[in-house]
N, C-alpha and C positions, 0 to 999 in steps of 0.2 A: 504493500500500500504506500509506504515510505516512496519508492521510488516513480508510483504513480502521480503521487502529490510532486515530485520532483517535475514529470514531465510536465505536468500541469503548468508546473508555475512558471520553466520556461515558455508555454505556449502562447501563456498569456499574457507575460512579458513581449513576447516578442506583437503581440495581436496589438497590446498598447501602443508599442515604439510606432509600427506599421501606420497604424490607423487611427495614430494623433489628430489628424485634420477630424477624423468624423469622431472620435471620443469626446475632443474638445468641442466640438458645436452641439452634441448631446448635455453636456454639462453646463454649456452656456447657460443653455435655456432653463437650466436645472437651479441657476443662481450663482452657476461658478464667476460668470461676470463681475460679479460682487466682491471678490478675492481681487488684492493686488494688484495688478497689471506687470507688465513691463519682463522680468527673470525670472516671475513664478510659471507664464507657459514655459521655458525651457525648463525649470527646475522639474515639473511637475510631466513634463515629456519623457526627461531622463530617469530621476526618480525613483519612478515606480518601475520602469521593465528593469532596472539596474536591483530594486530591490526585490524583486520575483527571479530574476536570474541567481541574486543571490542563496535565496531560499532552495530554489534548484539544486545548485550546489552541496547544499548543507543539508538536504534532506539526499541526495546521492553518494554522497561523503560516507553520510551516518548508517547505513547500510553495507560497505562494506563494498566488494568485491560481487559484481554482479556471478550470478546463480545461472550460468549455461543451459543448463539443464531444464531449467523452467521454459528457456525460450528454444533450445534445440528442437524437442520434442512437439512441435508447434508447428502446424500447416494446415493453409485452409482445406487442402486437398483430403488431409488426416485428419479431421476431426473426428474425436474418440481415441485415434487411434494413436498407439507408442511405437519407438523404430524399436525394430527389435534388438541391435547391440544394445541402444540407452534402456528397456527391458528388462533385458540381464544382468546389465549394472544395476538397476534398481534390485533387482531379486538379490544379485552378489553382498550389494550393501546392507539389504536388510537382515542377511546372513551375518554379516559382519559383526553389525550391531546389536545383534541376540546372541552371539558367541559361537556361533555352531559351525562356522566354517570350517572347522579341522574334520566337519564329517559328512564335506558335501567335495572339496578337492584337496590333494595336499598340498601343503602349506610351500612347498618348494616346487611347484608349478610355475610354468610362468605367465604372467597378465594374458596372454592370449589364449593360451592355454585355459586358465579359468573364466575367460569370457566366454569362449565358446559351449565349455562347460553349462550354463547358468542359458544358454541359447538353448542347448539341446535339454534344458531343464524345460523349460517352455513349452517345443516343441513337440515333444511327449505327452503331451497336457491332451486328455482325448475329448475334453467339453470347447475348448477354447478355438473360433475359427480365426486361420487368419488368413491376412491381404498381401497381395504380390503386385506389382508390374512385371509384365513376362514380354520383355523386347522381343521385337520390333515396337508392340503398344507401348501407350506412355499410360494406359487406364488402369488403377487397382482395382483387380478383382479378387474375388475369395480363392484361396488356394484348396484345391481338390484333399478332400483328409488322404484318400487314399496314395496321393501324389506327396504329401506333407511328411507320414508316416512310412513311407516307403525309402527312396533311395536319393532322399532330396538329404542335403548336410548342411551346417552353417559355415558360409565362409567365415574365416578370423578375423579379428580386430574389432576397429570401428566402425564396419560398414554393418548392412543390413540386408546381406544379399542369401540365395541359398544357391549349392550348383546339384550339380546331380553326381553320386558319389562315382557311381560307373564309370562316368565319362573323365575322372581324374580331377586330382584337386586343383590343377592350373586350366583346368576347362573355363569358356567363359559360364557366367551365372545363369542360373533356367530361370532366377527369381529376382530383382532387386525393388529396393524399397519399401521391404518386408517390415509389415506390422503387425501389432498385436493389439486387440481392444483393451481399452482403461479398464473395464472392468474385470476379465478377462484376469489382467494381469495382477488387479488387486486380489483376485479368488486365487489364483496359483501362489502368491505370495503367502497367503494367509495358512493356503495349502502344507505347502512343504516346511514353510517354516513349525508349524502345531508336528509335523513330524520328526523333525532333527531335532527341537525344543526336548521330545519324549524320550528319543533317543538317546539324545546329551544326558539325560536325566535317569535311566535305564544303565551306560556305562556309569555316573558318577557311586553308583549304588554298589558296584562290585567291589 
């Protein structure tokens, strides 16, 4: 909200500076006539968008290090929908944050390694459908489960692609711009995590 109120207050700093000639003839008539003359129209031109600009600042300041993630996962085209490496991360980190990771990969994996991991955590999911562009098209449509569950894999990393294992892991992709629905993602989460949670809890007992 903080950084909304930021944009804001640029916007309408900038709407003032802009659009002095018509603010000022709305406040004319308003009684601003009445004020001073002479350095208060500049003062009161500069003023205020210098002082909403400042606000801007200080309200983007005080938040910190903008949050990626809130805006990566964001397109009109997606709406609902999560890429799927940003996903997996979410599922990875909630793992993280409940302690239970030492019983989902090990710990000496590496990042891509356990990305992909938390992909095919996903993937597995037999309730959850999900979205592909399958080039030459640029349209997401639903990915067939049978084609999903089958011999589809996740490419590594950051992307969000899948290929087809058959055809070799340097094949191009059969799927990119692979999604997963919001909610989707919040039920597998709650998922796996209430089972590694018991588990963890099952070894702590021995």
């Amino acid at each position: 909200m903080a950084r909304i109120g930021g944009l804001l207050s640029f916007l309408f700093g900038a709407i003032w500076y802009y659009r002095w000639e018509a603010i000022r003839a709305f406040l004319y008539e308003k009684g601003f006539h009445l004020m001073p003359s002479g350095a208060s129209d500049t003062f009161w031109q500069w003023a205020i968008p210098l002082g909403f600009a400042g606000l801007g600042l200080y309200l983007f300041f005080k938040t910190g290090k903008l949050d990626l993630s809130a805006i990566e996962d964001w397109s009109p085209s997606w709406l609902g929908q999560v890429p799927l490496h940003i996903a997996a991360r979410r599922v990875y980190e909630a793992a993280e944050k409940a302690g239970v990771l030492d019983l989902t990969v090990p710990p000496t994996s590496s990042a891509e390694v356990k990305l992909t991991h938390f992909k095919m955590l996903l993937m597995v999911d037999s309730e959850a459908k999900f979205f592909g562009v399958k080039p030459p098209s640029t349209k997401s449509m639903p990915i067939p489960i049978d084609e999903l569950h089958g011999q589809l894999y996740p490419v590594s990393g950051e992307v969000s692609s899948l290929i087809n294992v058959a055809d070799g892991e340097h094949s191009d992709p059969l799927f990119i711009n692979v999604t997963v629905p919001r909610n989707a993602l919040r039920r597998i989460t709650r998922k796996y995590l209430t089972e590694y949670t018991a588990e963890a809890r099952r070894y702590s007992r021995r």
